[in-house]
C-alpha positions in Angstrom: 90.0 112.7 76.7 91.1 112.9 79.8 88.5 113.2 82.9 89.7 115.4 86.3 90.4 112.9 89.6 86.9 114.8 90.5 85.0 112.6 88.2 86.9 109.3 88.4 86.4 109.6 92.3 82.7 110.3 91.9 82.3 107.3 89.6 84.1 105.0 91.8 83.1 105.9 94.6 79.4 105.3 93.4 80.7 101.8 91.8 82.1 100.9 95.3 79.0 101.6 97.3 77.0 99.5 94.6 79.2 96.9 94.4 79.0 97.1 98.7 75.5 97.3 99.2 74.6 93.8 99.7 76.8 93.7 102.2 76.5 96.7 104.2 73.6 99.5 103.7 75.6 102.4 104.5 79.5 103.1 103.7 81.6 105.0 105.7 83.8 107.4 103.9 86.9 105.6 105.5 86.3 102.7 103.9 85.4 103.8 100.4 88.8 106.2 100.6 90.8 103.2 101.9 89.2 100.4 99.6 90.0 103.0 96.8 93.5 104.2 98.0 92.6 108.2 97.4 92.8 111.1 99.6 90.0 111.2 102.2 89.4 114.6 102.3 89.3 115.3 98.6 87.0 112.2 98.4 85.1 113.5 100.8 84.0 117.1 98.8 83.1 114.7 96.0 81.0 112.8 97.8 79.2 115.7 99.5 78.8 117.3 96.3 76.9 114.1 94.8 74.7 113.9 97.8 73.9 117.5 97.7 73.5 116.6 93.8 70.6 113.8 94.9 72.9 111.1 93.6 73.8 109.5 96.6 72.6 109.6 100.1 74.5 110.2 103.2 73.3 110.3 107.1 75.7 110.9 110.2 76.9 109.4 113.1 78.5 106.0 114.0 76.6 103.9 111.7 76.2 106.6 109.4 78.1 106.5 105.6 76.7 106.5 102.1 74.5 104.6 100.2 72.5 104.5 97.2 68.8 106.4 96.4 66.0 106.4 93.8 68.1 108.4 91.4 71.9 106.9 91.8 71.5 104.3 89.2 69.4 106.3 86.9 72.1 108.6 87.1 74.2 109.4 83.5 77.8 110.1 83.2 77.0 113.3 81.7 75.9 114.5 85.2 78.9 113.6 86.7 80.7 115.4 84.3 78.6 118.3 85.1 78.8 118.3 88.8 82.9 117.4 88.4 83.4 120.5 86.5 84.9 118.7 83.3 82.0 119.6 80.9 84.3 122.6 80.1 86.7 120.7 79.1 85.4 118.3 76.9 84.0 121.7 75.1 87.7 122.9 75.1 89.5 123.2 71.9 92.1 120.5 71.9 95.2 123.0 71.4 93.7 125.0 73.8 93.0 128.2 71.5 90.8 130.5 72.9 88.8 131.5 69.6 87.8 127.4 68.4 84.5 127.2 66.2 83.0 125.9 63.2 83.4 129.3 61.9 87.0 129.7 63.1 88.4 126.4 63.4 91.7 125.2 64.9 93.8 122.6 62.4 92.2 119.8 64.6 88.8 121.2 65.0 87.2 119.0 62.7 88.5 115.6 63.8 88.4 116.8 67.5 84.6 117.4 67.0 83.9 113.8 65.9 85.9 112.3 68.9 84.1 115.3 71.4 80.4 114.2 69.7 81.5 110.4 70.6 82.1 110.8 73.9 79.4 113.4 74.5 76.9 110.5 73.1 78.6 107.9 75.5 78.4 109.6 78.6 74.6 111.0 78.1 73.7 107.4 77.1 75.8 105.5 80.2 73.9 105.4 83.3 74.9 103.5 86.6 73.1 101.0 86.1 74.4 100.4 82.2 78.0 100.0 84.3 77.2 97.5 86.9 75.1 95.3 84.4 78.7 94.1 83.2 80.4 93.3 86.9 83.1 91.7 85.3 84.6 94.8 83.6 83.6 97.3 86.2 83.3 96.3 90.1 85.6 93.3 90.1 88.8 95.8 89.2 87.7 98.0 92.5 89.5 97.1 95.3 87.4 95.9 98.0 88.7 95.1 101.4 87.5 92.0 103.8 84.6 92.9 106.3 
C-alpha cells in the first residue's frame, strides 16, 4: 500500500512538532518544511487542514507556528488517512476495476482483502502516541536542524 505525499506530510509533520516540543512550544511552518525538505506551500494546506481537523493547533504572527493539543496524540492513523483523502484508496480494487466485490471479485480480490483488513486494523489501532513511544524507530530518522 502506498499512502499520497498528503498523508506522509501530515504524519511527519505531527512527528516533527512532537519530537520539537520540548524545545520550542510553537513551530513555524518554515522550519517544519525545511527540517523536512518538502514543499512549503503544499505542507502548508496539510497542516491547515489538520488544525481545522482539531489535530494540531496553530496561532499567527511572529512567534506564531504549530503545536500540539488535547487531541494530537490521541489521534489514529485512520484519521489521517481520512482527512488525506487516501481512505478511497485503500478501498480500491488493486487492478483498479471499477466493479470489485465479494460478489464480483477481481483474480486478486481475495488476497488483496486480507492485506486491505491488515492495514485497516493497523492504522485504526496506531495513534500518535503508539508512534513516539518507540523514538528510536520514529523521531530519530526526522531530520531536525540546530536551534
Amino acid at each position: 500500500m502506498v499512502f499520497s505525499k498528503s498523508f506522509g506530510y501530515a504524519l511527519r509533520g505531527i512527528l516533527y512538532v512532537s519530537a520539537s516540543r520540548g524545545q520550542k512550544k510553537k513551530i513555524s511552518l518554515d522550519e517544519i518544511a525545511e527540517s523536512l525538505d518538502v514543499p512549503r506551500h503544499f505542507l502548508g494546506k496539510v497542516l491547515k487542514k489538520l488544525v481545522k481537523a482539531g489535530i494540531l493547533s496553530s496561532t499567527r504572527g511572529p512567534s506564531g507556528g504549530f503545536s500540539l493539543n488535547e487531541n494530537t496524540l490521541g489521534t489514529r492513523l485512520s484519521q489521517l488517512l481520512l482527512i488525506s483523502g487516501d481512505q478511497k484508496k485503500l478501498n480500491a480494487c488493486v487492478l483498479s476495476l471499477s466493479v470489485c466485490s465479494s460478489a464480483n471479485p477481481c483474480p486478486m480480490h481475495s488476497q488483496a482483502e486480507i492485506l486491505k483488513n491488515e492495514w485497516n486494523t493497523l492504522l485504526t489501532d496506531t495513534t500518535i502516541k503508539d508512534l513516539l513511544k518507540k523514538p528510536e524507530n520514529i523521531i530519530s530518522r526526522l531530520p531536525v536542524i540546530e536551534r
